[in-house]
Every structure is written in C-alpha cells, then in structure tokens.
C-alpha positions as CSV (number, residue, x, y, z in Angstrom):
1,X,-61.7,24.5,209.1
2,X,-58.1,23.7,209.0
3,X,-56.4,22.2,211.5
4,X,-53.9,25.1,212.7
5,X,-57.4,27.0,213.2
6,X,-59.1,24.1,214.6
7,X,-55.6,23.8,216.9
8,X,-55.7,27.3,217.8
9,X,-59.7,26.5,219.7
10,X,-57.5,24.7,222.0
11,X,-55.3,28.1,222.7
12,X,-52.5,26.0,221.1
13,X,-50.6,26.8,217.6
14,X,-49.9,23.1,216.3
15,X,-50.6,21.2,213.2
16,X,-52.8,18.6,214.4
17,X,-54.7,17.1,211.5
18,X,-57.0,15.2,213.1
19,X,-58.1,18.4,214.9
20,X,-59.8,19.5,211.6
21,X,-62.0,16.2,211.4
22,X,-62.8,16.8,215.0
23,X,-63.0,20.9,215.1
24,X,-66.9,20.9,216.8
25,X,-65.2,18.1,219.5
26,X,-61.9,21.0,219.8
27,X,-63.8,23.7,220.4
28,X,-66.0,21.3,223.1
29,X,-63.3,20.4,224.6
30,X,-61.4,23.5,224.8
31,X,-64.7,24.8,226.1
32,X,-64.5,22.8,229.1
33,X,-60.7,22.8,229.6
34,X,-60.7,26.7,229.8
35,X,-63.6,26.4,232.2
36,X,-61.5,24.8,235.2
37,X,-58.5,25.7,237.5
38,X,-54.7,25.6,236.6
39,X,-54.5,23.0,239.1
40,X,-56.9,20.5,237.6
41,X,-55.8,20.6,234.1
42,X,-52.5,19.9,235.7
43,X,-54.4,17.0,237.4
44,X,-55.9,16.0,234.2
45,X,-52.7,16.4,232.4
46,X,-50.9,13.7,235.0
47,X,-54.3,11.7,234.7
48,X,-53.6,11.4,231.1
49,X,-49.6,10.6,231.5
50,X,-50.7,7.4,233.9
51,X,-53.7,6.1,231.5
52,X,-51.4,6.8,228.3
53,X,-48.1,5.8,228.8
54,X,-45.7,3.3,230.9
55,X,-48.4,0.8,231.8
56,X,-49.7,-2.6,229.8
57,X,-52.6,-3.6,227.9
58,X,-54.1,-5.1,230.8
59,X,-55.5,-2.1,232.2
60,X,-58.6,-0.2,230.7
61,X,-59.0,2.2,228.3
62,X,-58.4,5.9,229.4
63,X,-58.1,5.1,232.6
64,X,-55.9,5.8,235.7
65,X,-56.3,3.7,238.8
66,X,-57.0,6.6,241.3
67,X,-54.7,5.0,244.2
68,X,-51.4,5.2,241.9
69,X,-52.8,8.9,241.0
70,X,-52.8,9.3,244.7
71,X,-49.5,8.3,244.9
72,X,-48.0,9.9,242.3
73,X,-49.5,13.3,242.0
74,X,-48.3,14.8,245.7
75,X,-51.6,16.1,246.6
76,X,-53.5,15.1,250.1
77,X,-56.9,13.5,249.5
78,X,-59.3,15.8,250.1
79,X,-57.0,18.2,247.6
80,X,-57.3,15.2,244.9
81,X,-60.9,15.2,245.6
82,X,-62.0,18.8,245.2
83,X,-59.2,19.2,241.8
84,X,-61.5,15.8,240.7
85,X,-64.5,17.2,241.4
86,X,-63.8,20.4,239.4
87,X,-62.4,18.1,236.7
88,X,-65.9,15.9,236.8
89,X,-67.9,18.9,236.6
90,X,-66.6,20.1,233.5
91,X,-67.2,16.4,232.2
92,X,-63.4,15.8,231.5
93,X,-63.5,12.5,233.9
94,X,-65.6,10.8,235.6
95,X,-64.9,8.3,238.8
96,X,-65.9,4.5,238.5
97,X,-66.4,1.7,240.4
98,X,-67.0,1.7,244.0
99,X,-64.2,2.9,246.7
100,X,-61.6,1.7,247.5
101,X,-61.2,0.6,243.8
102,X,-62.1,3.5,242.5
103,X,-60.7,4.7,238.8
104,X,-60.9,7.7,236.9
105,X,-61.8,7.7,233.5
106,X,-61.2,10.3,230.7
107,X,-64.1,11.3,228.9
108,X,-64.9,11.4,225.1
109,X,-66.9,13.9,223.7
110,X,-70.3,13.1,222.6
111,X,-69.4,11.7,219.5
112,X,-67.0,8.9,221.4
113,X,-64.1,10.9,220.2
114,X,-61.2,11.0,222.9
115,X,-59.5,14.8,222.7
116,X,-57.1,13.8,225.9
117,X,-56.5,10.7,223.7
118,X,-55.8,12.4,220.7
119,X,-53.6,15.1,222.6
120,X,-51.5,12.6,223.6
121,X,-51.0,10.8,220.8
122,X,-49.8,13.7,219.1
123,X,-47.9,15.7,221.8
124,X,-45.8,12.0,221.7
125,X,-45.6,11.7,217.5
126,X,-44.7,15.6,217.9
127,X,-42.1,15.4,220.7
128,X,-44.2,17.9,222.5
129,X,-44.4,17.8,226.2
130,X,-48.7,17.4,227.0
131,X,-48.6,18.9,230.2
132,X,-47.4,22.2,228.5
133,X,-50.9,21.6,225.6
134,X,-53.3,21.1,228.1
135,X,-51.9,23.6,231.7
136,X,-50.7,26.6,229.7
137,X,-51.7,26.2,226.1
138,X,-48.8,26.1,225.2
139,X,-46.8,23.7,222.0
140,X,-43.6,24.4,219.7
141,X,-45.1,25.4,216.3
C-alpha cells in the first residue's frame, strides 16, 4: 500500500511515508477516530498539542497532565469528562493514576505504534496544522 493510499484511511491526502509501514495501524486508527464526536477529536487534538510540544523531557511519554488540559481547553469538568469518556471508549486515551493527579495518556495501537505521535511529528516536519488532520480531515497536499 502506498502511503498517499494509506494517508487517505485517515480521510487525509498527505504523503506520510511512514503511513505505509503502518497502513493496518492507519486504518485502526482512523477506525476509531471516525467513531467519535467533533468535539473529542478536538479534545484529543489539544491533548496531543500539550503532550507533544512546549514542555520538557521531564514529563512522560504521550502524556498530558489533565489539570493543565483543564485549564487550557475552556471546557467545565463534567464537559472534559463526558468528551474523555467518548475519547476512552474508542481506546484513543486512557486516564492514569489516581485523582487529583490524574493524566491522560495517548494510546498506541496494538503493535506499540503511536498514530497521534506520528501525526504530529509530521503535521510539525510538514508545516501542517494537526488540529485540521485529526477534527476535519483535513491537510495541504
């Protein structure tokens, strides 16, 4: 599969190589982005900004410290909560550790391979904006 066809499982039309090595973990993934609300891939999308960019190596791997997304995403808590919950169910995060230190992790697939992860990596290489990949499908060709 090549990886504009691989790309386009995602509802995207980039050139993504690694899509191509990854185009069972795409279409996965794609799976379970189409599955939930506008509103919680624009969740996950902001998820993915605060556990990929502007903060140090200290912090954990593809995670976001759930009271800075609180802060930062405009959304009351039991809004969060229910956009979380629809982003759980789909197995694109997960929550860890016990309240009030709670964090939310983004998921690999099955294999251990990080789509969110690889998005972003891209999106940033590619000058593409990832909110626009992962809420409307959307990236410059």
């Amino acid at each position: 599969m090549s990886s504009q066809s691989a790309a386009t499982d995602l509802g995207i039309r980039i050139r993504w190589s690694e899509a191509s090595a990854h185009s069972a973990e795409v279409r996965e993934f794609s799976e379970r982005l189409h599955s939930v609300s506008e509103q919680a891939r624009k969740l996950l999308a902001h998820i993915a900004e605060l556990a990929y960019h502007g903060r140090g190596q200290q912090r954990k791997p593809d995670v976001a410290y759930l009271p800075e997304l609180h802060e930062s995403c405009g959304l009351d808590v039991d809004a969060m909560y229910s956009l979380l919950s629809e982003l759980q169910n789909a197995k694109l995060v997960r929550l860890e550790d016990p309240y009030p230190f709670e964090d939310v992790q983004i998921l690999p697939s099955s294999s251990g391979w990080n789509a969110v992860e690889a998005l972003a990596k891209f999106c940033e290489t590619q000058k593409l904006v990832l909110r626009e990949v992962l809420v409307d499908f959307r990236a410059a060709s």
